[in-house]
N, C-alpha and C positions, 0 to 999 in steps of 0.2 A: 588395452591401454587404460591406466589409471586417471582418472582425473585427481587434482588437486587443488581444494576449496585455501585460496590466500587470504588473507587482510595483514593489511601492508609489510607485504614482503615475507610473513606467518604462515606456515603452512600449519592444518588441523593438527596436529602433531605437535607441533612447537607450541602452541597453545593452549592443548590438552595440558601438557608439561606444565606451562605455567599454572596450570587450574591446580595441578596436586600440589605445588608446593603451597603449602601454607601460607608462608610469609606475604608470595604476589597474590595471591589469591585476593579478587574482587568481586562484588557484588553484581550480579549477571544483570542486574537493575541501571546499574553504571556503567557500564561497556554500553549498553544500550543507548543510554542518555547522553555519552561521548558522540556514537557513532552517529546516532540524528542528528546532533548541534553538530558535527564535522560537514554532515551534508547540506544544512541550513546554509552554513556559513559558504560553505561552497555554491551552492545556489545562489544566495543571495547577492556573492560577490558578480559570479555571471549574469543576472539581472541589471545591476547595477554599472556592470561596464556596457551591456545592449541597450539600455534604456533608450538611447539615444538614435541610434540606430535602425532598430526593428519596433517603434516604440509603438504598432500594433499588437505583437506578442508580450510586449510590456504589460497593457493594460487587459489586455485579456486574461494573461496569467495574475493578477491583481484581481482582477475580476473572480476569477474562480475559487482562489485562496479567500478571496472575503465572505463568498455564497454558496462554494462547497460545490461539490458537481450533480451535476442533474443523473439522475437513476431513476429509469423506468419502474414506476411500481404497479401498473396499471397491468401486467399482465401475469399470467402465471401457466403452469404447465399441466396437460390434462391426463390422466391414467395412463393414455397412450406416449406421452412422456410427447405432444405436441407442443406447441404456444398458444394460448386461449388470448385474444384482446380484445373480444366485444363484452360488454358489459354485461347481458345478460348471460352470454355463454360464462363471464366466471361467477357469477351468482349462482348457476344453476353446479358448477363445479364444485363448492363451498360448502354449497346444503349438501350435494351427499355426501363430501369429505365428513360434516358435521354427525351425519344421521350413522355414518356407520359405527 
């Protein structure tokens, strides 16, 4: 069974198509910048009708867009391809990653 990659109602194909011709042909830079601002506006609008409603996920999602999501950086992975989190075990990790 084939799968088939759409955007709006486009299959790969129909899209290729347009890449060759010259004339539609767009800047892969713009497609890009449509397809985010399509989602912005889409998100935003659903925010904006929940606000009211779930206005704990309101502000948490506010929240997050304004400070970014939290990412563990505190740990890292050891030869053995384990999870290191104490401090001195990734010190001691580091220096030989370094020495070698």
């Amino acid at each position: 069974m084939e799968k088939k990659i759409a955007t709006d109602n486009k299959s790969l194909e129909e899209i290729w198509e347009g890449f060759k011709n010259i004339n539609q042909r767009k800047v892969p830079k713009e497609i890009i910048l449509e397809a985010k601002q399509k989602i912005w506006r889409k998100f935003s609008d659903k925010i904006e009708r929940d606000s009211k409603s779930n206005q704990k996920m309101f502000y948490k999602t506010l929240k997050t867009l304004r400070k970014g999501r939290n990412r563990r950086t505190d740990c890292i992975r050891s030869k053995k391809e384990q999870i290191i989190k104490e401090g001195g075990e990734i010190m001691h990790r580091w220096r030989g990653y370094f020495e070698k």
